[in-house]
KEKE-3310 file (N, C-alpha, C; in steps of 0.2 Angstrom, whole numbers, plus 5000, padded with zeros to 4 digits):
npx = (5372:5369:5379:5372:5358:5360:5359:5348:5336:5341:5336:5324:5320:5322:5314:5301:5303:5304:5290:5285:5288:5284:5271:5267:5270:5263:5249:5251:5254:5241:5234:5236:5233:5224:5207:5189:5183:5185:5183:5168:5153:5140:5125:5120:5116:5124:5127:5120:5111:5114:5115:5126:5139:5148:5162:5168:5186:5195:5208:5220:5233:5236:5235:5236:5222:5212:5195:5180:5163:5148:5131:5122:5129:5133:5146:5147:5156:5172:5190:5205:5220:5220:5222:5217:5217:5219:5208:5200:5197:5188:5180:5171:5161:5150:5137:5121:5108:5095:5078:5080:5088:5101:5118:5135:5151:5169:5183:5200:5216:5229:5236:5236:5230:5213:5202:5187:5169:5157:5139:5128:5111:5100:5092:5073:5068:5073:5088:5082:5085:5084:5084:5092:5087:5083:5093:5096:5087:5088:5088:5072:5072:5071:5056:5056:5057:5049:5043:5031:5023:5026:5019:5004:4992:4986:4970:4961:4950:4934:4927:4913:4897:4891:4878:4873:4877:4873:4859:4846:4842:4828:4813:4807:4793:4779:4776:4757:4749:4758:4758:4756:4768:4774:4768:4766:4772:4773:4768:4757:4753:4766:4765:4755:4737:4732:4724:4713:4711:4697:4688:4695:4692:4678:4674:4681:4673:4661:4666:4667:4656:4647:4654:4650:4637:4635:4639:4631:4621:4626:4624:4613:4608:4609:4608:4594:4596:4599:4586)
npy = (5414:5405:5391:5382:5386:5379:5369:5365:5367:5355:5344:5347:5346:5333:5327:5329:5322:5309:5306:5309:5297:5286:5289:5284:5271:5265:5266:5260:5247:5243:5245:5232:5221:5209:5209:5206:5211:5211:5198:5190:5181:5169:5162:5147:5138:5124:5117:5104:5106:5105:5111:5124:5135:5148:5159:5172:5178:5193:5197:5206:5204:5190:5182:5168:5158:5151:5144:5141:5136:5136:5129:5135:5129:5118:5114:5114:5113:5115:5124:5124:5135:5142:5155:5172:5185:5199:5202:5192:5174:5162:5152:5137:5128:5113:5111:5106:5115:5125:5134:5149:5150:5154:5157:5153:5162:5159:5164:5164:5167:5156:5150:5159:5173:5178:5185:5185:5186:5183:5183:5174:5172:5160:5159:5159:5148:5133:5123:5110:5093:5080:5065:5059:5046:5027:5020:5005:4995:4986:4969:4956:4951:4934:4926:4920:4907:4911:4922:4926:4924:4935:4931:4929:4920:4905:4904:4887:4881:4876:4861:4864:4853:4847:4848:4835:4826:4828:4829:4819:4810:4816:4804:4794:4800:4792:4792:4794:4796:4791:4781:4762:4751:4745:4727:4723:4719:4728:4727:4728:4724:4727:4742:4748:4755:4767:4780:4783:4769:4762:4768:4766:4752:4752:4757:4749:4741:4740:4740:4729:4723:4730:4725:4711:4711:4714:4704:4697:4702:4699:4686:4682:4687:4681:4667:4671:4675:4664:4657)
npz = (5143:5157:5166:5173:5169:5156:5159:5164:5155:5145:5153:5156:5142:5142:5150:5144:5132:5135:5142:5130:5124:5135:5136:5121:5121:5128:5123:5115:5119:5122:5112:5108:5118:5125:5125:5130:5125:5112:5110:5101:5104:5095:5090:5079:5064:5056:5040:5040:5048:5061:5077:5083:5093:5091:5088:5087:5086:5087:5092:5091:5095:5096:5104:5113:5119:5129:5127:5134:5131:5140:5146:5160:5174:5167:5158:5141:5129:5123:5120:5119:5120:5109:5094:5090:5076:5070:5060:5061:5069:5067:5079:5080:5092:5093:5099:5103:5103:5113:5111:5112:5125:5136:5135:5141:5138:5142:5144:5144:5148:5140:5153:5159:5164:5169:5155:5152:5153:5140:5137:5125:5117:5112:5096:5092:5088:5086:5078:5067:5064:5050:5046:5035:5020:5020:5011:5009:5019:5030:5033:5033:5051:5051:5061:5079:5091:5101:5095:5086:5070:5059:5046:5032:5036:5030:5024:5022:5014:5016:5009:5000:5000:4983:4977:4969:4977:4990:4993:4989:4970:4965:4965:4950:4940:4937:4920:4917:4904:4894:4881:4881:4877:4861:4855:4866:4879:4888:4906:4917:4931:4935:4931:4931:4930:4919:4920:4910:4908:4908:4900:4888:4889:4889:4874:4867:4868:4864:4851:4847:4850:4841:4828:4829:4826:4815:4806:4812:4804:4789:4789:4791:4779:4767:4768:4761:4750:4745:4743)
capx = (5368:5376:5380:5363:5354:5356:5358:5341:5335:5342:5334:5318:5319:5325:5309:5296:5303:5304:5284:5278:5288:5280:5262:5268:5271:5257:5244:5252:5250:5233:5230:5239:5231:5220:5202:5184:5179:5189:5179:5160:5149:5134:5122:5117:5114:5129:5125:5119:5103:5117:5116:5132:5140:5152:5166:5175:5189:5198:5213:5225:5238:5236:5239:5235:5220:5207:5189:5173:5154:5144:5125:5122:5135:5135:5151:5146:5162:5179:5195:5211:5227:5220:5223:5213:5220:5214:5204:5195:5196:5180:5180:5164:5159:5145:5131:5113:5105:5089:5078:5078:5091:5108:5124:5141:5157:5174:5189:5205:5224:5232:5242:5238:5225:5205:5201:5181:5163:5151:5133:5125:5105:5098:5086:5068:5069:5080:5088:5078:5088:5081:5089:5092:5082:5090:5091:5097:5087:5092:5082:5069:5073:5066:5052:5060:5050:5045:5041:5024:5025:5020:5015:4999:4988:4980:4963:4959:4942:4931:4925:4906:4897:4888:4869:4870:4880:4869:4853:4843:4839:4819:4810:4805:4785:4776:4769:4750:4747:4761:4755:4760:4776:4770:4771:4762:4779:4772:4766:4751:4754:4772:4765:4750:4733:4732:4717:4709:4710:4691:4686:4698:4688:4671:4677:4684:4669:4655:4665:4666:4644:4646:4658:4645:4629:4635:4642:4624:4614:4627:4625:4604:4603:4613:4600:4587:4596:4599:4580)
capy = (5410:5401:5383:5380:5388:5376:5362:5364:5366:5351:5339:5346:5343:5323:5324:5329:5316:5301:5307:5306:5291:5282:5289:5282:5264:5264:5268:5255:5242:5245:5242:5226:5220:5204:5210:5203:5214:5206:5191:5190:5173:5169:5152:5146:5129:5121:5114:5098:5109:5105:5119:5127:5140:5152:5164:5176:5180:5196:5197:5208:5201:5186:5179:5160:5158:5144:5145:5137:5140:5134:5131:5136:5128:5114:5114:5108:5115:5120:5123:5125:5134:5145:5162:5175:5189:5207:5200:5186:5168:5160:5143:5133:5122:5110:5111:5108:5122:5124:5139:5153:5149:5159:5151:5158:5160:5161:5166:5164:5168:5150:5147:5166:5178:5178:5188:5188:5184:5184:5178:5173:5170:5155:5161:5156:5143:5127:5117:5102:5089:5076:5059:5054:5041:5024:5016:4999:4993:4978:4965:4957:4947:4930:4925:4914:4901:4915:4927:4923:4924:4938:4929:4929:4913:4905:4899:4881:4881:4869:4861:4863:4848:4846:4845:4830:4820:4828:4829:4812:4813:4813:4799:4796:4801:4789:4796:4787:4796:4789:4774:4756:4750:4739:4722:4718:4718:4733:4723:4731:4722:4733:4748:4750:4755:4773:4784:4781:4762:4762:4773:4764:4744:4752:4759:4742:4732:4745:4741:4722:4723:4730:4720:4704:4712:4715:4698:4692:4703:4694:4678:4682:4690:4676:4662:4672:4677:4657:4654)
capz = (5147:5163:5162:5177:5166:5150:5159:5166:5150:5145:5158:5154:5135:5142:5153:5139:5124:5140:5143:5125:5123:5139:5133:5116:5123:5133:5118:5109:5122:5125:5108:5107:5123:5125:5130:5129:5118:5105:5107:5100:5103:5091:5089:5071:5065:5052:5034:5040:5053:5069:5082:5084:5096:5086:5096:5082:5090:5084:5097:5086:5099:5094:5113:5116:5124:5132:5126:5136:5132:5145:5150:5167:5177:5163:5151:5134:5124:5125:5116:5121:5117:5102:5094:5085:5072:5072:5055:5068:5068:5071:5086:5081:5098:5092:5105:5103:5109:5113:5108:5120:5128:5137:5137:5141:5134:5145:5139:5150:5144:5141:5158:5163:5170:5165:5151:5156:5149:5139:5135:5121:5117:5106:5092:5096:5084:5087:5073:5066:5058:5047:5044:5027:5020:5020:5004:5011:5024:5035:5031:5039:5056:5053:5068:5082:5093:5105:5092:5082:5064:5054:5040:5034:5038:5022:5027:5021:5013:5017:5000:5000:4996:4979:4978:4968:4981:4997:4989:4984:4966:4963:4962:4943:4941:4930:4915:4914:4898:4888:4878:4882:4872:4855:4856:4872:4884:4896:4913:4921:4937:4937:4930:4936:4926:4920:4920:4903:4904:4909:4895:4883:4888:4882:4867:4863:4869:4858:4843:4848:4852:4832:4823:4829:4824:4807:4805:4809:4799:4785:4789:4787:4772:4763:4765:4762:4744:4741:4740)
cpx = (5373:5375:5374:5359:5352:5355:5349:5336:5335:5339:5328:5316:5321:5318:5304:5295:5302:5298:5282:5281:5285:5273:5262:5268:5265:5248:5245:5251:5244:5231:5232:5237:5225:5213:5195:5179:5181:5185:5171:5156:5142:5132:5118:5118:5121:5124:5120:5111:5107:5117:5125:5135:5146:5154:5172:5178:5193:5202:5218:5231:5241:5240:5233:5229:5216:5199:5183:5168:5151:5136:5122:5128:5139:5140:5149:5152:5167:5184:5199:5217:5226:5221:5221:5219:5214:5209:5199:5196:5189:5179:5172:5165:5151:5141:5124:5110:5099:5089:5079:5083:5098:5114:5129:5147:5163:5181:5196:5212:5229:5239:5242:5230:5218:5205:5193:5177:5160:5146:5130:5115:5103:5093:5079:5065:5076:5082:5087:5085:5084:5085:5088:5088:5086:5087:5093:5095:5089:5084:5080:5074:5068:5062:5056:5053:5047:5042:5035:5027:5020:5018:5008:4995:4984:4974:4961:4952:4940:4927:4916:4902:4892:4880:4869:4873:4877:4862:4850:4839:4832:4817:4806:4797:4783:4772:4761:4747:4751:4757:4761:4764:4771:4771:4767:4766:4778:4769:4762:4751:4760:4769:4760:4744:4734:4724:4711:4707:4703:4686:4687:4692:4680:4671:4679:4676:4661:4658:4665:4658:4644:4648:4652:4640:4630:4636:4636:4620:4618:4624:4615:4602:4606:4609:4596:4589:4596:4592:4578)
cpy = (5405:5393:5380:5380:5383:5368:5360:5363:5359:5346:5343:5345:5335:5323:5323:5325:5312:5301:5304:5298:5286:5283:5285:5272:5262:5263:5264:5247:5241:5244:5237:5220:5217:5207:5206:5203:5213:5199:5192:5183:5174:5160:5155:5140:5130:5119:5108:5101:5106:5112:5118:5133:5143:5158:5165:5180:5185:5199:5199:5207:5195:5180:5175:5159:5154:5148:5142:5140:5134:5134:5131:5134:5122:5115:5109:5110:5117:5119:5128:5130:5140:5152:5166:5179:5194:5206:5197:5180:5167:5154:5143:5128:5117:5108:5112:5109:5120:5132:5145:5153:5153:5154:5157:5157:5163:5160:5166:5164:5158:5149:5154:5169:5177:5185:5193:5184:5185:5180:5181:5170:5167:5158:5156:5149:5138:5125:5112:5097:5083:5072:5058:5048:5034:5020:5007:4997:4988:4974:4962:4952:4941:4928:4918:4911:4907:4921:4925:4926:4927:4937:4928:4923:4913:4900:4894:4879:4876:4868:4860:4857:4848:4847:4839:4824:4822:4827:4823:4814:4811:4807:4800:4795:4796:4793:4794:4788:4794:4782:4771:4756:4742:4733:4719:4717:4723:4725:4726:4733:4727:4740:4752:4753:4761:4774:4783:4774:4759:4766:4766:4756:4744:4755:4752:4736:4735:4742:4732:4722:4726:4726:4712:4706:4713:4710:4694:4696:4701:4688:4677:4682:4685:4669:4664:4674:4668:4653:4655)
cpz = (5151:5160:5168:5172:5158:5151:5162:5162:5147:5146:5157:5149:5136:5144:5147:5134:5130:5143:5136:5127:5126:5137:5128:5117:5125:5127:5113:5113:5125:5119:5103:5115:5122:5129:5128:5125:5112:5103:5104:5099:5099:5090:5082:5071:5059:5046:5035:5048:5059:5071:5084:5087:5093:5089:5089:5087:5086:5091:5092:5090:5098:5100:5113:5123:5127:5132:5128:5136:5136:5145:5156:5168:5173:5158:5146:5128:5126:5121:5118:5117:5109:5102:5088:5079:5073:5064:5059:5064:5074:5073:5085:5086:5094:5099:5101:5107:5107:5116:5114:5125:5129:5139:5139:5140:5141:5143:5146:5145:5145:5147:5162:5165:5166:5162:5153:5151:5144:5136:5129:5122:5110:5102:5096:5093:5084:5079:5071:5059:5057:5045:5037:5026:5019:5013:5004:5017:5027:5033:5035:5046:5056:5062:5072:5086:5099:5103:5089:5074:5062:5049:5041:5034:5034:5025:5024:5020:5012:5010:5004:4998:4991:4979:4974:4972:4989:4996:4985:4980:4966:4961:4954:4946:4932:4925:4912:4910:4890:4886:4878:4876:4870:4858:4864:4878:4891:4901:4915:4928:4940:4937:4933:4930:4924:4919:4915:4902:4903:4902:4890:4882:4886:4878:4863:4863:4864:4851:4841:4848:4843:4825:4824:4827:4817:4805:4807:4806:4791:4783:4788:4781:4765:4762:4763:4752:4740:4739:4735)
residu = (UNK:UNK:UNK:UNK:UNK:UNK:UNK:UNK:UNK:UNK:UNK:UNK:UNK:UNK:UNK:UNK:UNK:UNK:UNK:UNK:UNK:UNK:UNK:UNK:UNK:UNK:UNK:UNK:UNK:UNK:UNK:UNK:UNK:UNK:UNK:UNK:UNK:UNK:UNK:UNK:UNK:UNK:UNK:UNK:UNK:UNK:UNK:UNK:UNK:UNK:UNK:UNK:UNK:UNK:UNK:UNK:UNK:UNK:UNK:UNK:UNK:UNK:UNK:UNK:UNK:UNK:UNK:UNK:UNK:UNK:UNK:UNK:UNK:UNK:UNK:UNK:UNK:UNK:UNK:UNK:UNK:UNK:UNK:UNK:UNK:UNK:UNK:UNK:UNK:UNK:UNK:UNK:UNK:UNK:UNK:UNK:UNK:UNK:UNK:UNK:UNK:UNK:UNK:UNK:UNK:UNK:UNK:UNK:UNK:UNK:UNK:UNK:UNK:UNK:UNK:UNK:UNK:UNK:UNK:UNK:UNK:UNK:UNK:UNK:UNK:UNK:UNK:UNK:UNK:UNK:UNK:UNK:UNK:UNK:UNK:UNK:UNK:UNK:UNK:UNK:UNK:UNK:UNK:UNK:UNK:UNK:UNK:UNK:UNK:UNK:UNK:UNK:UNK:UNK:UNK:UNK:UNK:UNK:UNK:UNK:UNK:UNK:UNK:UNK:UNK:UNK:UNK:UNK:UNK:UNK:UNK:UNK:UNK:UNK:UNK:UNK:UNK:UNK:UNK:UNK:UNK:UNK:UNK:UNK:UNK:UNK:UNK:UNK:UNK:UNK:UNK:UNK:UNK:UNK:UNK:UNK:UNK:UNK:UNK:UNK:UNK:UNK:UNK:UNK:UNK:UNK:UNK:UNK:UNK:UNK:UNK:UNK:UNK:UNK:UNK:UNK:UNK:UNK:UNK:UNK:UNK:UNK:UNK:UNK:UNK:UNK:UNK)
# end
């Protein structure tokens, strides 16, 4: 074999190893290369019912990068300077979303070239949060001279008056069938006659007209016995 002949050989087995190799490099920086599709954004609410937008980043590169989700042309988050692992780290942005809703996430190499986009859409259901209840309220705010007073106003009863101090008692009514008081001390002239006394003076005066006709048919029959 000439000596053309092996050196040609030669320089062709240099070209084919300096080929794979270059393929070899290229296949391996390709799958150590920062892309977009390493990143994946999602919205879910936190512990506490806050909306939060959520960007696992699995960058087996693990290249330094600047994180912004937006809505619309609005920025409501960002973080700076970070970097995934081909496992993924997960960047929570605290944003309250609203349901239905498309955000978007942008991804840029920290001091270097844009990576690219993507958008995310909010469940159709928002996160409701609910306050705690407070076990110490503030106490009240006494009422000031331009405030009126919510106390309640005690009404002042008017005393009603009696019926024995409005009401004149009844005049007393004579009884005209009690009998007069012994002893002769009633007064006529005061008390005034009652109904019977007419009745009563010829009952007295019948038995007076008796008492004298028997006291003279006495007094007859006594001479008459002395002769």
């Amino acid at each position: 074999m000439s000596i053309n002949r092996r050196t040609a050989i030669a320089v062709r087995s240099i070209g084919v190893a300096s080929a794979a190799a270059a393929l070899a490099l290229g296949v391996a920086g390709s799958a150590f290369a920062c892309s977009i599709t390493e990143f994946t954004p999602s919205a879910s609410c936190d512990d506490s019912n806050h909306g939060v937008i959520n960007v696992l980043d699995q960058d087996g590169s693990g290249t330094a990068v600047d994180i912004t989700v937006s809505q619309g042309t609005t920025e409501v988050g960002s973080q700076k300077n970070v970097k995934g692992t081909r496992e993924g780290v997960n960047f929570t942005f605290p944003v309250e979303w609203t349901a239905n809703t498309v955000y978007t996430v942008h991804v840029v190499k920290t001091g270097g070239a844009d990576v690219g986009t993507k958008e995310v859409t909010t469940p159709d259901k928002a996160c409701t949060t609910t306050p705690p209840p407070d076990d110490n309220p503030p106490p009240a705010t006494p009422p000031t001279d331009d405030t009126p007073s919510t106390q309640p106003t005690t009404a002042t009863a008017t005393p009603t008056p009696s019926a024995s101090t409005t009401s004149p008692a009844p005049a007393a009514v004579a009884d005209t069938n009690a009998p007069s008081p012994a002893g002769g001390t009633s007064n006529l002239a005061e008390t005034g006659g009652g109904s019977n006394t007419g009745m009563i003076a010829g009952v007295a005066a019948v038995l007076v007209a008796a008492g004298a006709g028997t006291v003279f048919m006495l007094r007859r029959r006594n001479p008459a016995g002395r002769h």
